[in-house]
C-alpha positions, 0 to 999 in steps of 0.5 A: 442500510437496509438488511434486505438490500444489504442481503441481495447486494452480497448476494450479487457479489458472491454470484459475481465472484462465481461462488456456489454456496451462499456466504454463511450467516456469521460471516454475513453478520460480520460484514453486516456490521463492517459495511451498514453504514454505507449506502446501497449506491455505494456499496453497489459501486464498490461490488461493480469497481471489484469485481470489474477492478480487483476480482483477482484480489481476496475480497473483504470489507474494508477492501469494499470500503475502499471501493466504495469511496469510504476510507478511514484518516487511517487508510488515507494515510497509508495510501498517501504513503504508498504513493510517496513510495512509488514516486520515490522509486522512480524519481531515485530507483534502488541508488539513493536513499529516500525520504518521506514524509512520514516516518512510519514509511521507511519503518514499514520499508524496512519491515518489508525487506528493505528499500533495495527489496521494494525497488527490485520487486516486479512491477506486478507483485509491487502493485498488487500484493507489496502494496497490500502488504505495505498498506497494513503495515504501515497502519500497524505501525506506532506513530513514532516508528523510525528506519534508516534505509539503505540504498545499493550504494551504501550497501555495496560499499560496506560490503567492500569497506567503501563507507567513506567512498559511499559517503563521498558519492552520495553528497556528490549526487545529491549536490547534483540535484540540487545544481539542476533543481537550481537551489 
């Protein structure tokens, strides 16, 4: 991309954030190097989708990459977990254990506070700053990165000394699924 374009381009952004005081040259050299290789509509679209979407977001390139529709192997793995996370949490809630595809997504659960945690977090907090929390985590993690969750069943009984009851309940529940799944 073009400096020049890319300079008016942030310069619009930083008009649309309400900003004052141009952004410094550092600065502009960092995301300069972060963001040339997307296309003045992409990065237009990016600047229009934040400021319209995520304006109460804190603004950075890579959120600007995202935006724009330009993602890493990386990023795309961590928002096809993320997603598996929110489907789990309203398919079971906070009273079963999940399962993911990935195990890096139960390490960055457990990392976060754990599946009780997640399932408990406000609807807005989950979506704005625990998914943002969970994305770079996850892309933290090794590839070989393993957790076991707890779910409140679980949790409840070996504080009451219920494991074998926990246990009982569990395979009650999950035979039940299976009846209405039909497998």
């Amino acid at each position: 991309m073009d400096k020049q374009i890319f300079m008016q381009l942030i310069g619009d952004l930083w008009e649309g954030m309400g900003r004052k005081d141009p952004p410094g040259n550092t600065l502009l050299k960092m995301w300069y190097i972060t963001l040339r290789n997307m296309t003045p509509d992409q990065l237009g679209r990016a600047i229009v989708r934040y400021l319209e979407e995520k304006s109460d977001e804190y603004c950075t390139p890579k959120l600007l990459l995202q935006l724009g529709g330009v993602t890493a192997a990386d990023d795309t793995a961590s928002v096809t977990a993320w997603d598996e996370v929110i489907s789990e949490i309203k398919r079971i809630g906070g009273y079963q254990t999940p399962r993911f595809s990935d195990s890096r997504t139960a390490a960055t659960i457990r990392h976060l506070g754990g599946w009780i945690r997640v399932c408990d977090t406000d609807q807005e907090e989950l979506h704005k700053w625990t998914r943002q929390h969970f994305l770079k985590t996850f892309n933290a993690m090794p590839a070989t990165a393993e957790a076991r969750l707890t779910n409140l069943i679980e949790q409840e009984n070996a504080r009451t000394g219920q494991v074998e009851a926990a246990a009982e309940i569990q395979r009650r529940i999950a035979a039940d699924q299976m009846l209405r799944i039909g497998t």
